[in-house]
C-alpha positions as CSV (number, residue, x, y, z in Angstrom):
1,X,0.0,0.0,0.0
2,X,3.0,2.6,0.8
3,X,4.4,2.1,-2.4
4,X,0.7,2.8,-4.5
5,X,0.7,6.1,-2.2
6,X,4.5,6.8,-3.3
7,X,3.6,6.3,-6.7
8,X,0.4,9.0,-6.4
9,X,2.6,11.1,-5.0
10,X,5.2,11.3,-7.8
11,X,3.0,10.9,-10.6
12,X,2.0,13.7,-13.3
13,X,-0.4,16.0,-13.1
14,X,-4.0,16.4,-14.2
15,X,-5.5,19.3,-15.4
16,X,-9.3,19.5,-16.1
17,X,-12.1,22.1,-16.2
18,X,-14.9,21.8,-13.6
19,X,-18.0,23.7,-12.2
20,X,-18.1,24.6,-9.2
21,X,-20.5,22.2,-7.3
22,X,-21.4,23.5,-3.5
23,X,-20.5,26.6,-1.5
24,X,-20.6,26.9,2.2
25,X,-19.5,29.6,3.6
26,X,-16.2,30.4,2.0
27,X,-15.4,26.8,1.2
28,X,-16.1,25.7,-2.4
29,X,-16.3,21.6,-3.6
30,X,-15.1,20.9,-7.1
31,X,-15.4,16.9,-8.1
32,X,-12.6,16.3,-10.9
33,X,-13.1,13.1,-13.2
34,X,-11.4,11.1,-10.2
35,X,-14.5,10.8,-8.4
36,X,-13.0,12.8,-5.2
37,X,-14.4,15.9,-3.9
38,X,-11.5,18.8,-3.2
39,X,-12.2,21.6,-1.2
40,X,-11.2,25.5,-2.4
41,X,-11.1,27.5,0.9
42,X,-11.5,31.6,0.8
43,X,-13.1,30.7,-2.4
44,X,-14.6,33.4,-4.1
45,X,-16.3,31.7,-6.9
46,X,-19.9,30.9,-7.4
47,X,-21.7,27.8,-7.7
48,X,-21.4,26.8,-11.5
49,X,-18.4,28.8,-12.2
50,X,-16.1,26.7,-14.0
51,X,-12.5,26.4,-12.9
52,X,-9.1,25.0,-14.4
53,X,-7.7,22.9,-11.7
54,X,-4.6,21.0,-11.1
55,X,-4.5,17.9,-9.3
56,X,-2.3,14.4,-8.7
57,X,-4.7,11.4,-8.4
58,X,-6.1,9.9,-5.4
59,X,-4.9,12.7,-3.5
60,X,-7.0,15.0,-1.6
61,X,-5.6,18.5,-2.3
62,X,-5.3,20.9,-5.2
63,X,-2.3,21.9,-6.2
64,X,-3.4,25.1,-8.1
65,X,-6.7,26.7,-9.8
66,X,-8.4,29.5,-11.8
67,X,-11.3,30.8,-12.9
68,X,-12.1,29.4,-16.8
69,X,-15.7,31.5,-16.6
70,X,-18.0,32.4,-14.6
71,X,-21.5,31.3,-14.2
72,X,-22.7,35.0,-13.0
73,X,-23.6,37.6,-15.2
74,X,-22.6,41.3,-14.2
């Protein structure tokens, strides 16, 4: 099992776009392809806004994020 975690750890990347799903208070949840819900705290986006995130698989953080567009109209 330790080496599958070492493996995660060192693999590549993944970059996808995804919507914004929930938003509690300042915590947002995003669920990339992986299945595995990541949590953006001080987010500032709204539910729907989509987001280009960065992410290693099977792990729980985000490693960086941006707003692709948003859902609100101004």
């Amino acid at each position: 099992m330790f080496g599958s975690s070492l493996k995660n750890l060192f693999s590549d990347s993944i970059t996808e776009e995804v919507p914004v799903m929930l938003k509690k208070d300042k915590e947002c949840v995003v669920e990339p392809s992986d299945g595995i819900p990541r949590v953006i705290s001080n987010c500032q986006y709204a539910v729907g806004d989509n987001l280009s995130v960065a992410y290693k698989p099977n792990q729980p953080a985000l490693e960086r994020y941006e707003l692709v567009n948003s859902s609100r109209s101004y």
